[in-house]
C-alpha positions in Angstrom: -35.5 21.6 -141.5 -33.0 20.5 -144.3 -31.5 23.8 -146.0 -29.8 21.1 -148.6 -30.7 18.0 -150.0 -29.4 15.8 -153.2 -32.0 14.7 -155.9 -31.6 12.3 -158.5 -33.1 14.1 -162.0 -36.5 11.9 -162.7 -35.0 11.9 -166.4 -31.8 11.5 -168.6 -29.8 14.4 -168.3 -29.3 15.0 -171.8 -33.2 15.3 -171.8 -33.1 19.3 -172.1 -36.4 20.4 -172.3 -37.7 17.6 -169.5 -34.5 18.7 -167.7 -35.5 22.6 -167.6 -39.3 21.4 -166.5 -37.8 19.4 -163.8 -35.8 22.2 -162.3 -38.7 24.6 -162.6 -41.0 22.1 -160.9 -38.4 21.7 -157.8 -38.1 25.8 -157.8 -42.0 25.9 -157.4 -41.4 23.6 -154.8 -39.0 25.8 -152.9 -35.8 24.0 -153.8 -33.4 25.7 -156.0 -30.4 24.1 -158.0 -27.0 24.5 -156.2 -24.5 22.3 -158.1 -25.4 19.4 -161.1 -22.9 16.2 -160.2 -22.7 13.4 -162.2 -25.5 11.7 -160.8 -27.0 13.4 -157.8 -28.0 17.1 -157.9 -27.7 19.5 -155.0 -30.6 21.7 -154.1 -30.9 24.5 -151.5 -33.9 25.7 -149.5 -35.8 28.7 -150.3 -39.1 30.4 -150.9 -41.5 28.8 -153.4 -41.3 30.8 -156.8 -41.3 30.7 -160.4 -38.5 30.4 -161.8 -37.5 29.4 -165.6 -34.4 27.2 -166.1 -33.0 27.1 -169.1 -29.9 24.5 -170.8 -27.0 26.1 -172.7 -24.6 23.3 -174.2 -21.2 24.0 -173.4 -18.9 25.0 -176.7 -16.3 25.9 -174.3 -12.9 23.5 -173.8 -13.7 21.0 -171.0 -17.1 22.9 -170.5 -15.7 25.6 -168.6 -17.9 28.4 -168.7 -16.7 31.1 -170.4 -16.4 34.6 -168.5 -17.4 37.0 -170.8 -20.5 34.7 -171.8 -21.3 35.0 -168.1 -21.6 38.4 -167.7 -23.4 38.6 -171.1 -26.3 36.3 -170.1 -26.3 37.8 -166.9 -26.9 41.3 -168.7 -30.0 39.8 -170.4 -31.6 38.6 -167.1 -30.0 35.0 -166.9 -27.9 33.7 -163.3 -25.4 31.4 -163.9 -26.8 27.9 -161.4 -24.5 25.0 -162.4 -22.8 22.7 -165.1 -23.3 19.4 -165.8 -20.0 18.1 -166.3 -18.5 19.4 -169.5 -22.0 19.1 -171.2 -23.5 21.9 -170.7 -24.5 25.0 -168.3 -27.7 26.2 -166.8 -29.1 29.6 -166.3 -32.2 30.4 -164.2 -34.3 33.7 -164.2 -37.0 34.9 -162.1 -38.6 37.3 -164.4 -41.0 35.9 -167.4 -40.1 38.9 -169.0 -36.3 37.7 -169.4 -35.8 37.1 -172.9 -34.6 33.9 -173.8 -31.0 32.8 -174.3 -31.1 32.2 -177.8 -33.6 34.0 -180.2 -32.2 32.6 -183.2 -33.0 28.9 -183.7 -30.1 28.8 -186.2 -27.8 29.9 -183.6 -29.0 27.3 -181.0 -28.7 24.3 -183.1 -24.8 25.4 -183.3 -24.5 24.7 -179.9 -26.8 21.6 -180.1 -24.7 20.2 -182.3 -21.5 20.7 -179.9 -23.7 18.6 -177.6 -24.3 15.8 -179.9 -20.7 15.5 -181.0 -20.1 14.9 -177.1 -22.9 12.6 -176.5 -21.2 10.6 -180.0 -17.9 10.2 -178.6 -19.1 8.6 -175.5 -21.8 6.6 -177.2 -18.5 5.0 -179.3 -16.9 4.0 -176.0 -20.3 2.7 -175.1 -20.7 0.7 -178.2 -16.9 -0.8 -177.8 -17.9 -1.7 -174.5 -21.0 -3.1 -176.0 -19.1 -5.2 -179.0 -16.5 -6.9 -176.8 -19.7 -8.1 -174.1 -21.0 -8.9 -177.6 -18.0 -11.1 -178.3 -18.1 -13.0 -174.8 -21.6 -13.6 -174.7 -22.3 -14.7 -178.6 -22.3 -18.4 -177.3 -24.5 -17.6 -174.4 -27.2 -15.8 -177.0 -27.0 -18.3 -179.6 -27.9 -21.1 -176.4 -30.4 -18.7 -175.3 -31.9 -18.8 -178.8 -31.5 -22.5 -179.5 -32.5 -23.4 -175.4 -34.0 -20.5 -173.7 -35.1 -21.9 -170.5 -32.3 -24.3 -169.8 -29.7 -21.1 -170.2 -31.5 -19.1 -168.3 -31.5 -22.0 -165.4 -27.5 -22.6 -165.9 -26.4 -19.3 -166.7 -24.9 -17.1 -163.8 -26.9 -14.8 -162.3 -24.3 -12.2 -162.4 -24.1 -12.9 -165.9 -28.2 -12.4 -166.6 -27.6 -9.3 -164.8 -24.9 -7.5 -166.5 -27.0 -9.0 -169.9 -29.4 -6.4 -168.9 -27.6 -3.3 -167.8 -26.2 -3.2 -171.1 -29.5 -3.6 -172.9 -31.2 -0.6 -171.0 -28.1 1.5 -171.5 -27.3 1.3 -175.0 -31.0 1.6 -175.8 -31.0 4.8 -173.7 -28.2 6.1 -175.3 -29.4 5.7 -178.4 -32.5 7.1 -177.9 -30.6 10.5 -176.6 -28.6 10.8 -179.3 -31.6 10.2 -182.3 -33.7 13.3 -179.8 -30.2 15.2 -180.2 -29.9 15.1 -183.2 -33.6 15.4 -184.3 -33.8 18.9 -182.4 -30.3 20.5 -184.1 -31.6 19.6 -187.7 -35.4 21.2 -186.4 -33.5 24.3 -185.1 -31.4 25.0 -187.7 -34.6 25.0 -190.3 -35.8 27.4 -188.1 -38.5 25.2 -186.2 -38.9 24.5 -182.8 -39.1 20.6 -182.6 -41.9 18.3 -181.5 -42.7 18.3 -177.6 -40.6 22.1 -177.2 -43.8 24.0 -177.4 -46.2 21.8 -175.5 -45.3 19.9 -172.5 -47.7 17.5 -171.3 -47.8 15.0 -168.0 -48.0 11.9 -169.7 -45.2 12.0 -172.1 -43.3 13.5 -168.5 -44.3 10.2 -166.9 -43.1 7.6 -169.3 -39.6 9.5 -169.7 -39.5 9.0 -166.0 -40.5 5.5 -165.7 -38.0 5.0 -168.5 -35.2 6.9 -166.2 -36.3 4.4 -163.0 -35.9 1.7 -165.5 -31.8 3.0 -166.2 -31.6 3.6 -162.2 -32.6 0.0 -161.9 -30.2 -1.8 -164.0 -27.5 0.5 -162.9 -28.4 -1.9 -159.2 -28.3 -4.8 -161.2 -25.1 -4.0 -162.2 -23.5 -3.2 -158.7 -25.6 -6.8 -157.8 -23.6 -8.7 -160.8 -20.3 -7.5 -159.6 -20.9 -8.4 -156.3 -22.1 -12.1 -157.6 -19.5 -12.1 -159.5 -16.8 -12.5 -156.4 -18.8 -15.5 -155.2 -18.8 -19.1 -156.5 -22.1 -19.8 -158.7 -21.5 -23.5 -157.7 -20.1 -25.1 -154.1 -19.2 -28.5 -154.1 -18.7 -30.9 -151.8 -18.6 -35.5 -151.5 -21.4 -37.0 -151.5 -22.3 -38.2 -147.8 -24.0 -41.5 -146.9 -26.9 -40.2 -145.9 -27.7 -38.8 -149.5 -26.5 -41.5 -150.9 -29.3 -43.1 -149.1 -31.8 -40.7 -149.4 -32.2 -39.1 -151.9 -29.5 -38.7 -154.9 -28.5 -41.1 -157.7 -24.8 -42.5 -157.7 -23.2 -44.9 -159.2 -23.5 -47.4 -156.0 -27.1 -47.3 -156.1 -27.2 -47.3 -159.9 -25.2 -50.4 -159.8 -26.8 -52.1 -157.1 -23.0 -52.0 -155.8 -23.2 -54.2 -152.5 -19.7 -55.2 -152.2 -18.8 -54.3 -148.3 -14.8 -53.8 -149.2 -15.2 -51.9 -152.1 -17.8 -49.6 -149.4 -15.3 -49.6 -146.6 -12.8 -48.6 -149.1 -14.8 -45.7 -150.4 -15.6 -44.6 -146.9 -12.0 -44.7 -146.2 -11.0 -42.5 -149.0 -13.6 -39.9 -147.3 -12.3 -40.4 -144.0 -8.6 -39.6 -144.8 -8.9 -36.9 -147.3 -12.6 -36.0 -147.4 -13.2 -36.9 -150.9 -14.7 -39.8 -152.6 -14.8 -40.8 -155.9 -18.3 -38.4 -156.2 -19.0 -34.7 -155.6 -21.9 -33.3 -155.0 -22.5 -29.3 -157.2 -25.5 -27.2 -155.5 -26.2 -24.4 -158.3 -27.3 -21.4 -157.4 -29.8 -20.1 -160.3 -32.4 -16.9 -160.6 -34.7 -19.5 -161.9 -34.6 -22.3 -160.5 -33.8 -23.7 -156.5 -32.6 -26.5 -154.9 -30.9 -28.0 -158.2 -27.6 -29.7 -158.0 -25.3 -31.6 -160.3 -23.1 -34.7 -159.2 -20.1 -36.3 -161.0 -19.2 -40.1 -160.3 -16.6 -42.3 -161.6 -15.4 -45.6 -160.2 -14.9 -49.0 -161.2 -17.9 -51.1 -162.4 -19.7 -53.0 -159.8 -18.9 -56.2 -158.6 -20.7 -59.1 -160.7 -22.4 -62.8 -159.6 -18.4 -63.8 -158.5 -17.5 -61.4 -156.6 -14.9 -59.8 -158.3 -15.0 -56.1 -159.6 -15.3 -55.0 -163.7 -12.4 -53.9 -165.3 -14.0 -51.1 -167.2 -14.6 -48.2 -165.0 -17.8 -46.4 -165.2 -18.7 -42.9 -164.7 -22.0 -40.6 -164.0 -23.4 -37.3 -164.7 -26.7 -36.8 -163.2 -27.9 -32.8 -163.2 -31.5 -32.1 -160.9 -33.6 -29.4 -161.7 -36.6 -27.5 -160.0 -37.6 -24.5 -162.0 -38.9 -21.8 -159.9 -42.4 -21.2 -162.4 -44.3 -24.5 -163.2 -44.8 -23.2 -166.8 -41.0 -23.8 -167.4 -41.2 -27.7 -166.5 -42.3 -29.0 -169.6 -40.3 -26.8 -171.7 -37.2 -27.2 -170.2 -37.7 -31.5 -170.3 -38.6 -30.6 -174.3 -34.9 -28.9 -174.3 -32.7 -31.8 -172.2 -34.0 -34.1 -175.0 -32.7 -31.5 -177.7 -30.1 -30.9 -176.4 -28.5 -34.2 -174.5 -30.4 -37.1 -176.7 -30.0 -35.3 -179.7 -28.9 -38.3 -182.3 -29.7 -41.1 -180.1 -32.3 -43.6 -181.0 -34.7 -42.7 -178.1 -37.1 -44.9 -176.0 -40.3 -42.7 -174.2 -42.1 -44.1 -171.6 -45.1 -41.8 -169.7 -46.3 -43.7 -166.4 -49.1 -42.7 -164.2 -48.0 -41.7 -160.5 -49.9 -41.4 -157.5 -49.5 -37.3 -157.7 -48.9 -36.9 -161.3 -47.5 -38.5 -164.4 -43.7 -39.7 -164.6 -42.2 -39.2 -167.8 -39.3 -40.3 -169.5 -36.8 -40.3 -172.0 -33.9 -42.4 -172.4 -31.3 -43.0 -175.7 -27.5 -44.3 -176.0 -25.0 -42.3 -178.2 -22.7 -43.4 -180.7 -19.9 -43.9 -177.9 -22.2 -46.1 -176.1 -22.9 -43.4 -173.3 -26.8 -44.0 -171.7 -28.7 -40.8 -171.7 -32.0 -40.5 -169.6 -34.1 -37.1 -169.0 -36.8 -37.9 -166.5 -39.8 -34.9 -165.4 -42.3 -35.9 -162.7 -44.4 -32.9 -161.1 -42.3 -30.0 -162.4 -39.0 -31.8 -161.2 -36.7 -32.7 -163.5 -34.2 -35.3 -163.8 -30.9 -35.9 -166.7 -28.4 -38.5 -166.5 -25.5 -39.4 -168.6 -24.2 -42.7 -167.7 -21.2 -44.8 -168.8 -21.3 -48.5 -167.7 -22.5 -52.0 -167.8 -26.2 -51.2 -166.6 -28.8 -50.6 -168.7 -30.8 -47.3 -167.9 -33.8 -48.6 -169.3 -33.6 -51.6 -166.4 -33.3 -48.5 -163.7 -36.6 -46.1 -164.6 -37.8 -47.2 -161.2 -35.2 -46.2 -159.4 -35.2 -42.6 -161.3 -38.6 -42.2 -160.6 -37.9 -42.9 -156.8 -35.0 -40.4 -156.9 -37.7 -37.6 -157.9 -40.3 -39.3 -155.9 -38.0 -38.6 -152.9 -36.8 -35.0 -153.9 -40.9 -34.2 -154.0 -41.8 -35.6 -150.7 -38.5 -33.4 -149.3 -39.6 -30.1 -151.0 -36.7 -30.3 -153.4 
């Protein structure tokens, strides 16, 4: 059997009274405190007994205890059993008779107080922390506010992530520092302050669920950082068999059927690997299989023969979000968002497994914009060219057509 074993407390450290309740419970338990870390507290084996624990907020410098304090709590019943950092110290007794540590509510809230300045200076370098994230992310909530689901589909996990640590632990924080600072003012009025004098299991739980809540984006943290050292995007030339398949490029968009401008393009991929299109696979908490391709080249050879002399480009992004209920609302925010200002041309027609929808408009700078939804799949494309869009719905709707029948 174990004689040690590390426990993480069920509640905020700077919780006192749920803190002391904690410690008695484990003591009932048989497991008595041993040394407070940072994060993990150490508990030794021993008989099951009742044992009172009480928190004493160190006014010392760096929290050391001090000596002769020792010995005086020691002389009224009270063993020194650990610090917690340089926060405070904790006393245990074994006899309900021991009196308490402090008689005089006036006297505790003075230490209290000591506490609270503490918990202040680290909630400032929390809330620096807080204002320069604030700074870097201001773009990413104003898109979040303005298009909720398509940010949340292109924004990097690692990113959503660290959005949420910082959430939980500034509201946390807060929260410790109102309770603080509620208890000193209540002690030094000479009242004992709401929830010292009666403990009960259900405000218990929800302080704990709250704590698993903290543990939990502290993971999400570690899991950002670790995101963070990978890629959110691998890219890579779009092969033939795509091409063929399944994704829209400027060949097919073109109707491109010109053998030497082919065997040039498959030349270019044969000596250096890249063609003039590449192929983005995004990876995305809500949303899978979704890609993004860039394509430029000259415009397709006409009637004669011979090649444009414009060149043309494409943009085509594909999305699948992960929850149906996001389809419809993320097609509503491509049109906001990419055919914003474009005189715009909806089409909805009837498939053979659900309704293919459309939406295409040009922009002042003559760029073709299409966003295309069929069965939860969704389809943008911002094209630059002789074609007309409008003349190539069919062969959007095949593109998504073939992404269903794959799984895509």
């Amino acid at each position: 059997m174990k004689t040690e074993r590390y426990k993480y407390p069920p509640v905020s450290t700077f919780d006192i009274k749920e803190i002391e309740n904690w410690l008695e419970e484990m003591a009932a338990e048989g497991w008595f405190l041993k040394e407070a870390g940072p994060y993990a507290w150490l508990f030794e084996a021993g008989e099951p007994e009742n044992v009172r624990y009480r928190i004493d907020p160190a006014t010392e410098k760096k929290g050391k205890l001090d000596e002769e304090k020792r010995l005086d709590y020691e002389a009224m019943g009270w063993r020194y059993a650990a610090t917690q950092r340089d926060f405070y110290h904790i006393f245990m007794s074994d006899n309900p008779e021991t009196e308490e540590l402090h008689t005089d509510a006036v006297v505790e809230s003075f230490s209290v107080r000591m506490l609270e300045k503490r918990l202040r200076n680290e909630l400032m370098e929390g809330v620096l922390v807080v204002a320069l994230m604030a700074l870097n992310g201001f773009s990413v909530l104003k898109a979040l506010i303005r298009y909720p689901v398509l940010t949340l589909i292109e924004m990097r996990p690692a990113m959503i992530f660290y959005q949420i640590f910082y959430i939980i632990w500034f509201v946390g924080w807060i929260s410790v520092c109102i309770k603080i600072c509620r208890r000193r003012k209540c002690l030094a009025a000479g009242i004992m302050p709401d929830g010292e004098t009666v403990h009960t299991n259900r405000e218990s739980k929800k302080k704990r669920l709250w704590h698993s809540l903290e543990r939990l984006s502290v993971i999400l943290l570690i899991a950002g950082l670790v995101l963070s050292l990978f890629p959110d995007k691998s890219g890579q030339t779009v092969s033939m068999e795509e091409q063929v398949r399944t994704v829209l490029t400027l060949e097919k968009l073109e109707g491109d059927k010109d053998e030497t401008l082919q065997n040039v393009r498959e030349e270019e991929q044969s000596i250096d690997g890249e063609g003039d299109n590449i192929m983005w696979r995004r990876f995305s908490l809500f949303a899978g299989n979704n890609y993004e391709i860039y394509d430029q080249g000259d415009e397709a050879a006409g009637e004669s023969g011979k090649k444009g002399g414009n060149s043309s480009s494409l943009h085509v992004i594909y999305y699948r979000p992960r929850f149906g209920i996001m389809a419809p609302q993320l097609y509503s925010e491509l049109q906001k968002k990419y055919l914003a200002g474009c005189v715009m041309e909806i089409r909805e027609l009837p498939g053979g497994a659900g309704d293919f929808h459309i939406v295409t408009g040009t922009r002042e700078d003559g760029t073709q914009v299409a966003a295309a939804m069929l069965d939860g799949r969704l389809l943008l494309a911002e094209y630059s060219g002789g074609v007309k869009l409008n003349d190539k719905v069919s062969l959007i709707e095949e593109i998504l057509v073939s992404e269903r029948r794959r799984g895509f």
